[in-house]
N, C-alpha and C positions, 0 to 999 in steps of 0.2 A: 350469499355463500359462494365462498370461491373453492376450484379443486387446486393442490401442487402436483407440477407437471412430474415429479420425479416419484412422488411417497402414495398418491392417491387420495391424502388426505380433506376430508373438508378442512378448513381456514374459518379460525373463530375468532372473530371482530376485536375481541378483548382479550387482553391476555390469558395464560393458564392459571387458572385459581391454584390456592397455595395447594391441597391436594391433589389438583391432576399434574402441578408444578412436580412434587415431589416423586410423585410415578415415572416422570419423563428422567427424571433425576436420576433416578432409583434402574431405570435402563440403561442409563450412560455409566453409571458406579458398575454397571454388572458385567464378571469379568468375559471375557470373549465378545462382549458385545460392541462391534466400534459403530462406525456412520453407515456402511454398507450392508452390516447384519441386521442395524437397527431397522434401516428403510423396508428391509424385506421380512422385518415382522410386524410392521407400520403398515405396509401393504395389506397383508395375510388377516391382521386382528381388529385392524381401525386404529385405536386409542393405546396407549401402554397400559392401562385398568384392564384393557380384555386380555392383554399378553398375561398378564398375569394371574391371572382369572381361569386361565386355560391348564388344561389340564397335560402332562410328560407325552403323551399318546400323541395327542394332537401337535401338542410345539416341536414333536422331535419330528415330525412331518415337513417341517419348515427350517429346521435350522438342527445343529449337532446334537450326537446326544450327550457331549459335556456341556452345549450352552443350554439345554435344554433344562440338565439338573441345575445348573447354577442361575440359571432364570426364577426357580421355585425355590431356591436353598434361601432361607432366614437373611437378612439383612445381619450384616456384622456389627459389632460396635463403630467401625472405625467409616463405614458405610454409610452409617445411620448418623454421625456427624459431622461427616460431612453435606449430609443431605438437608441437614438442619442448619448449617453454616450457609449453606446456599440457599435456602429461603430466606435466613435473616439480610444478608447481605441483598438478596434481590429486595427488598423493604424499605432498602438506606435511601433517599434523596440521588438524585440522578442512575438509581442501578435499574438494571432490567434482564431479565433471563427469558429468550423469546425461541417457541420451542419451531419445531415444522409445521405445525400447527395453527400458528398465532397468525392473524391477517399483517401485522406487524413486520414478518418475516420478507427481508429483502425478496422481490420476485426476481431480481438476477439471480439470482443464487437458485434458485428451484431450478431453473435450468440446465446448470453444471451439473458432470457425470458425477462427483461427489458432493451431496450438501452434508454441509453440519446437521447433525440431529438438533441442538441446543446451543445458542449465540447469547454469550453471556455479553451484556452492552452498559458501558457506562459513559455517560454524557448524552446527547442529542441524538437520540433513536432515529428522527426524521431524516437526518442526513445521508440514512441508508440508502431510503427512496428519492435521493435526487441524482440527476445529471454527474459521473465522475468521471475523472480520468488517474491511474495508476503511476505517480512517477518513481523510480528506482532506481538503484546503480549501486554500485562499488562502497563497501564501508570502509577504503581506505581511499578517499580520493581525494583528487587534487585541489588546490588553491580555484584553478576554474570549473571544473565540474561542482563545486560548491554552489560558487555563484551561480553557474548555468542552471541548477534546479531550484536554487531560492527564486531566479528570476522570471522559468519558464512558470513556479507553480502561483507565484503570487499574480502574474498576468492572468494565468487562466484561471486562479479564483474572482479575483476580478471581475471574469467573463461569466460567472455564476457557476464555475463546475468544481466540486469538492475535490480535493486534492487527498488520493489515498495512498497509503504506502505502509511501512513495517514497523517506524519506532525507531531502526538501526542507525547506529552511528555512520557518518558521513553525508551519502546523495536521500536517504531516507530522512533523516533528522531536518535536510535542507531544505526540502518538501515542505515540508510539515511548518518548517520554520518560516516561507514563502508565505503559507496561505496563512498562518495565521498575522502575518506582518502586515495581510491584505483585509484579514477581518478588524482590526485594532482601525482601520481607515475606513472601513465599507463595511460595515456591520450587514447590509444585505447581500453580501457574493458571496463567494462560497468558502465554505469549510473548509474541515481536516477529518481526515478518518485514519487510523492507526489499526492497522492487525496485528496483530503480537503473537506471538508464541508462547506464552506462559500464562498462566490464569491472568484475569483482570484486574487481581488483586498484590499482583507482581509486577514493579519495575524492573525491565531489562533492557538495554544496561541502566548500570544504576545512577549512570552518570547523566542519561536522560532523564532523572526524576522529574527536574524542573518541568521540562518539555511535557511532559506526560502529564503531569497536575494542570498544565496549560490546554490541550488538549480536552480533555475530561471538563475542562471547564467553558470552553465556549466551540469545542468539535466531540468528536466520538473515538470511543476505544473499543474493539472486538476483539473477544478471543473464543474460539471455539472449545479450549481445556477448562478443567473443571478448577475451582476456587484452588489456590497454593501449590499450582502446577509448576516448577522451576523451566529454567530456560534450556532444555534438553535439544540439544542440536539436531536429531529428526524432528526436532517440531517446526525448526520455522521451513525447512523447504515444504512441509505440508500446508502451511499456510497457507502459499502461494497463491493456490488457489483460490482462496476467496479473497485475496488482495485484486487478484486480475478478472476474478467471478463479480466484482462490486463495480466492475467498471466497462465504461464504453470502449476504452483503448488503453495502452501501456504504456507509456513513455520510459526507454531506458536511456538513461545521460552518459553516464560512464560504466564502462563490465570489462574484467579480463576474461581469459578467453571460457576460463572453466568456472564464472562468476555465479549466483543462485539467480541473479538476474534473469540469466538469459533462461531458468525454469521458470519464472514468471512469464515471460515472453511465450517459451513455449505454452504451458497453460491458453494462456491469453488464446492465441492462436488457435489451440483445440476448441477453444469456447467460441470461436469465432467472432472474438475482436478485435481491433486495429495495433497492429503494432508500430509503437512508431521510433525511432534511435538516432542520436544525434553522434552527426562523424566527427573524429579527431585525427590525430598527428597519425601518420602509419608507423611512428617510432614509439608512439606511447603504449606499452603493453595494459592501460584502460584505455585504451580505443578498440582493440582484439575484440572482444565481445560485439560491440556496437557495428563494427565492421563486418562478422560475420551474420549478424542479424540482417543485416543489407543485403549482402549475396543472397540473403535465403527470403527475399522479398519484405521487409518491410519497410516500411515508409521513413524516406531524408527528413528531417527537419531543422529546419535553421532559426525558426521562429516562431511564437506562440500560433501564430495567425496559421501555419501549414496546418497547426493538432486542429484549430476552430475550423476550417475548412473543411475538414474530411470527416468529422464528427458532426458535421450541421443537422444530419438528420434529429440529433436532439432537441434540435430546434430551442435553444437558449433563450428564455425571456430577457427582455433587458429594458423594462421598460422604466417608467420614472417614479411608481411609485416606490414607498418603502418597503411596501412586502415580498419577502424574500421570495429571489429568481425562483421559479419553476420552472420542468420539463416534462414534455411531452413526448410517451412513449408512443402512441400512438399515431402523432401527425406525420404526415409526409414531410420529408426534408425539405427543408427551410434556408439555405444557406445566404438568405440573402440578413436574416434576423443576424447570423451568426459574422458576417463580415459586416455589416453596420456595426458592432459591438465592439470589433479588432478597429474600425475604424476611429469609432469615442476615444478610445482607449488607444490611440495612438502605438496598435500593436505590431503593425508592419514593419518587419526590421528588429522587433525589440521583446521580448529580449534575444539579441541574436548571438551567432556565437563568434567567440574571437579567440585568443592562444589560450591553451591551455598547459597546465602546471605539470611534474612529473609526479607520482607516487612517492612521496614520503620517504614512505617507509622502504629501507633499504637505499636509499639517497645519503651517502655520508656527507656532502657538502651542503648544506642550509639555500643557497644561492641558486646551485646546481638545481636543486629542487624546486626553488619557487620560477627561476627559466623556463625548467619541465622541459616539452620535444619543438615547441611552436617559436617564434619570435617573439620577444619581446620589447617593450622601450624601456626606454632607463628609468622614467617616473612610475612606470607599472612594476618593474621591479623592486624600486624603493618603495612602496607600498605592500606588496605585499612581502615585503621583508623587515619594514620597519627600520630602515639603515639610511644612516644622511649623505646624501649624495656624494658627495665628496670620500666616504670611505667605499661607498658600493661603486663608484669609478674607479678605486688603486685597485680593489678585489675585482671587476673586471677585464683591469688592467694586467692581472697575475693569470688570469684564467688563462688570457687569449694569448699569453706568452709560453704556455703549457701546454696552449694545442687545444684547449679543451672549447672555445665557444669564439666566435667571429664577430667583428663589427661589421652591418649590413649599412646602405646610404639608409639617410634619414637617422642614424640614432640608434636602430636597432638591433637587438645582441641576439644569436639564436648557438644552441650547442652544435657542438661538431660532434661526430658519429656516435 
């Protein structure tokens, strides 16, 4: 039997059975009661069967006297099914609802100032308890912050560390889309985990369904909201924290200056993990974020091999057989396991970063955009513009007659102010 550092709780080896499932349930439906009230009647009664059990006297000792009566008031109709929606669905083939109680229950998390009461989880529960790193950024980002996080996350799954992040369109989606481009190759390196913001039983957006059904099928999905929670915009900066609570460090790719990113970072930081942020153009208003993360101390990186280095104390298995990598919380740093791994894995250098794109959105020229603040060549250009040379040289050729971008030696075009 283990205790959690945060609730007091004993940790039972096997899940919650459907009735003490429902109790836990039956706390979280109850109004006034969030993760903070919950813990402090978690503390006071043991199990949510004694919460309930207890008599107006004693619970208003511990908590209000409106959560008091609505602690004892009759379950609603609308309470009661969804209480029963949420056992059935914990019943389906890959589902799991794993309360503060359950041995189950990520041990990162107990340690953050806020844990979830109830971690509704669909796909591979195990993935919790491995080795992660958090990568995030900007949902509008560019042509290269794309790639930079497909490329950082699929190296470091590779290296066996699960690649966590939000679901969200752009540097989240690319994440996500790295490591699993790493699992379709490496069936033993590491995952994906996705924290969401809306019930488990909700894609958002909707236009990552795809991505999502992928996910749920060879990584994991968490959300802390209860079953047909919609995507309400205080939920995901609450997330946050168990995005950067599930991990050993942050990685942020791209963020403008008032990005949610950089509240993962900070999280991160209170929890006492590594943060780590890649720099760009000082013209690109997504580099603001990453750049001010720098000033306020966290870690350059240029290459998967900087995050494997300063994470080594997880001590990375990397060995030959096929059982999936393991980590050890407990061993002393190891970094020599962890740069042997970057070395297989030809990670020095790679994935590194090179020019990056401008923001899209609010870019009225197409070109303009895919340039962004860095230099560019003319075959990078044509790629990511999809335009045959010969017309992306006369449209070049208009730019720099306007004032608006230079030809550098070598080939290369960069914008002017």
């Amino acid at each position: 039997m283990a205790t959690s550092g945060q609730s007091g709780l004993a940790q039972s080896n096997a899940p919650a059975s459907p009735s003490d499932l429902a109790d836990w349930l039956r706390l979280e439906q109850t109004d006034g009661v969030g993760s903070s009230t919950g813990r402090r009647l978690l503390a006071a009664f043991g199990l949510p069967a004694n919460i309930f059990a207890s008599s107006f006297t004693v619970l208003q000792s511990v908590v209000s006297h409106k959560i008091a009566l609505a602690l004892l008031a009759p379950l609603s109709d609308v309470a009661k099914q969804r209480i029963e929606s949420a056992l059935i669905w914990a019943q389906q083939k890959g589902n799991c609802i794993l309360t503060l109680a359950d041995n189950g229950y990520p041990a990162t998390l107990l340690n953050i100032a806020d844990p979830p009461l109830i971690l509704y989880v669909k796909g591979r529960m195990e993935l919790l308890a491995r080795a992660s790193i958090a990568v995030v950024g900007s949902r509008n980002a560019t042509a290269q912050g794309i790639a930079n996080a497909e490329r950082f996350s699929e190296t470091l799954s590779q290296c066996g560390l699960t690649i966590v992040s939000g679901l969200a369109l752009g540097i989240d989606s690319a994440a996500h889309h790295g490591a699993l481009r790493n699992m379709a190759n490496n069936p033993d390196g590491g995952s994906t985990v996705a924290v969401i913001g809306t019930g488990a039983d909700i894609v958002y957006p909707a236009r990552n369904r795809s991505l999502a059904h992928q996910i749920a099928e060879i990584g994991c999905i968490v959300s802390e909201y209860s079953l047909g929670v919609s995507g309400i915009a205080a939920n995901f900066p609450r997330r946050n924290r168990i995005i950067s609570g599930l991990s050993s460090g942050v990685l942020v790719v791209e963020a403008a200056a008032q990005s949610g990113s950089l509240i993962t970072a900070r999280m991160a930081a209170e929890q006492g993990r590594d943060v780590f942020a890649i720099p760009g153009s000082i013209h690109s208003p997504l580099s603001k974020g990453c750049h001010q993360l720098l000033k306020q101390g966290a870690k350059l990186v240029e290459s998967a091999q900087d995050i494997l280095e300063e994470i080594a104390a997880y001590s990375v298995s990397v060995g030959a057989s096929r059982a999936p990598r393991q980590v050890s919380f407990l061993s002393a740093p190891d970094a020599t396991s962890v740069r042997a791994t970057a070395t297989q894995l030809n990670v020095a250098g790679t994935p590194s970063i090179s020019s990056s794109t401008a923001e899209s959105e609010g870019e009225d020229d197409p070109l303009m955009a895919a340039l962004g603040f860095d230099p560019a060549s003319l075959d990078l250009l044509a790629a990511r513009c999809g335009l045959d040379v010969a017309i992306l040289n006369a449209r070049l050729l208009t730019l720099e007659l306007e004032g608006r971008v230079e030809m550098l030696p070598g080939g290369i075009y960069r914008r002017i102010g």
